[in-house]
N, C-alpha and C positions, 0 to 999 in steps of 0.2 A: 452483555450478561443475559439481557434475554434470548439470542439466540441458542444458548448456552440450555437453558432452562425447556426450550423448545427443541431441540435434538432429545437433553434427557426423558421430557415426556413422550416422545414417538418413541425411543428404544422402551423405555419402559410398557407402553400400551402393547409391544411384540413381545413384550415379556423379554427382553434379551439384557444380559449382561454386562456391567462394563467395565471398567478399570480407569477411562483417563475421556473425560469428554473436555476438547479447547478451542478455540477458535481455530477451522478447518480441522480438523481432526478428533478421529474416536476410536479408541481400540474395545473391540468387541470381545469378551471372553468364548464365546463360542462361534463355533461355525453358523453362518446365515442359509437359511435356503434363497430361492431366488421367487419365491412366494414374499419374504420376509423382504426382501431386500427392495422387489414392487412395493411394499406395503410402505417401505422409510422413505422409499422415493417421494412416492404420492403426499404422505405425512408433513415432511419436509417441505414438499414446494408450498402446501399450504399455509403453512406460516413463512412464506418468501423463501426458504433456503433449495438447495441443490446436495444432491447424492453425489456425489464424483467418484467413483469406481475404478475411475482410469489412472493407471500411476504417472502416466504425463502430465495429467492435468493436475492431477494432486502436487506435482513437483511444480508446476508455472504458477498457481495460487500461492504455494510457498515462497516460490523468487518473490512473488507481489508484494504477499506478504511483509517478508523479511526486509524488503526495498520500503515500502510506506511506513511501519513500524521506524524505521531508520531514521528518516527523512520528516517523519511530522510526532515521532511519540519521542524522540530524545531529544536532550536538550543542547547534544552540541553532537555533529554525528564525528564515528570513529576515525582516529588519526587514518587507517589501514584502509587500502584502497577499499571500494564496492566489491571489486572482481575478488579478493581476498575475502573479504569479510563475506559474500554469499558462499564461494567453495567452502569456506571451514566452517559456516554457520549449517550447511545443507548437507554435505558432506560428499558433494560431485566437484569434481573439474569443472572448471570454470568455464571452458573452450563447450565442453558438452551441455553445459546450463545454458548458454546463449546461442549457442544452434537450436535446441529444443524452443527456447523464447522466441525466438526473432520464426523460423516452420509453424508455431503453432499460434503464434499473437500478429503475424506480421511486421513487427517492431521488434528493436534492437531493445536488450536490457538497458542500451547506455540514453538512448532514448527515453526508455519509461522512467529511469530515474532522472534526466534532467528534466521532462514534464512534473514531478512530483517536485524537486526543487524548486525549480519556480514559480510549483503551486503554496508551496512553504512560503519562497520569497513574498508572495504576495500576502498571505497571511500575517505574515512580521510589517510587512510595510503597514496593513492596516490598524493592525493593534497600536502602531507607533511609538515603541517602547525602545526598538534599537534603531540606530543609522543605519547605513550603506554599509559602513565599514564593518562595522559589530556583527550586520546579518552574513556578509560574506567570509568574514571568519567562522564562524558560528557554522555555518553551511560548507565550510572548506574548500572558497572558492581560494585562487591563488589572487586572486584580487580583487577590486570596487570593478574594474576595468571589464574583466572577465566576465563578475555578475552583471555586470551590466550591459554587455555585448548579446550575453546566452539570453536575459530577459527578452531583449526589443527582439534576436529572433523569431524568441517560440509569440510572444504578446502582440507584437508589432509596434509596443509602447518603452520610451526609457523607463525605468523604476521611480524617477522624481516625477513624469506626469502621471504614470499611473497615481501614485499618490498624490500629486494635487486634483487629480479626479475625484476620486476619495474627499478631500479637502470640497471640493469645487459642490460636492452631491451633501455636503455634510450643513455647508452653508446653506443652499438650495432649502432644504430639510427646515433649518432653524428660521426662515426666512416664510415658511407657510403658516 
């Protein structure tokens, strides 16, 4: 929200117009100079944010996006695969979204979202409100087996020691 608040006040201080200010995106009612467009840059970065002008980049924030959004703000993600669910949420081919990703990020779409799942998984593990089982449905693994293979990849740790680590640092803690 307050980024939100911090875009409105840089448009507003150029006097410019708007229609629709959201997270990564703004539609401007009028045309900008490029006087104006230095000025939102400079504005912007000062309160942390970035200008992005470029409709490539504008489209790989939106995969991010659309993928983190998925992956850590719902509560169960969709039956429908990722590769479906970003072409119809984006409204590109799917083939064309993940060559653009992979030329401009160096990483495959299917990469950054199993990084953000098993940055989830690890989240549910430490809250410790579901299993093994619960979070690999929940995350639409095909199984405990799967999640737990993709974890010790990317982690180098099973899901049950990561979480007696957790357990192991919790006791540590109560024990000072």
């Amino acid at each position: 929200m307050r980024c939100k608040m911090a875009v409105k006040l840089e448009l507003d201080k150029l006097g410019l117009h708007y229609t629709k200010v959201e997270l990564g995106e703004v539609e401007i009612m009028e045309d900008i100079t490029e006087e104006q467009q230095n000025q939102l840059k400079f504005g912007l970065l000062q309160s942390g944010l970035e200008l992005m002008d470029d409709q490539k980049s504008i489209l790989i924030e939106r995969i991010k996006d659309t993928i983190i959004e998925m992956v850590h703000y719902n509560d169960e993600l969709p039956k429908v695969n990722f590769s479906d669910h970003l072409s119809d949420h984006l409204r590109h081919d799917y083939t064309y979204l993940a060559n653009l990703f992979s030329e401009v990020t160096g990483v495959t779409i299917e990469h950054f979202i199993i990084a953000h799942k098993i940055e989830r998984v690890k989240e549910l593990l430490l809250y410790d409100e579901l299993n093994l089982t619960e979070i690999s449905y929940k995350l639409n693994y095909s199984s405990v087996a799967h999640l737990s293979n993709q974890f010790k990849k990317v982690t180098g740790l099973t899901p049950t020691f990561f979480k007696h680590l957790k357990n192991k640092r919790l006791t540590a803690l109560n024990d000072v």
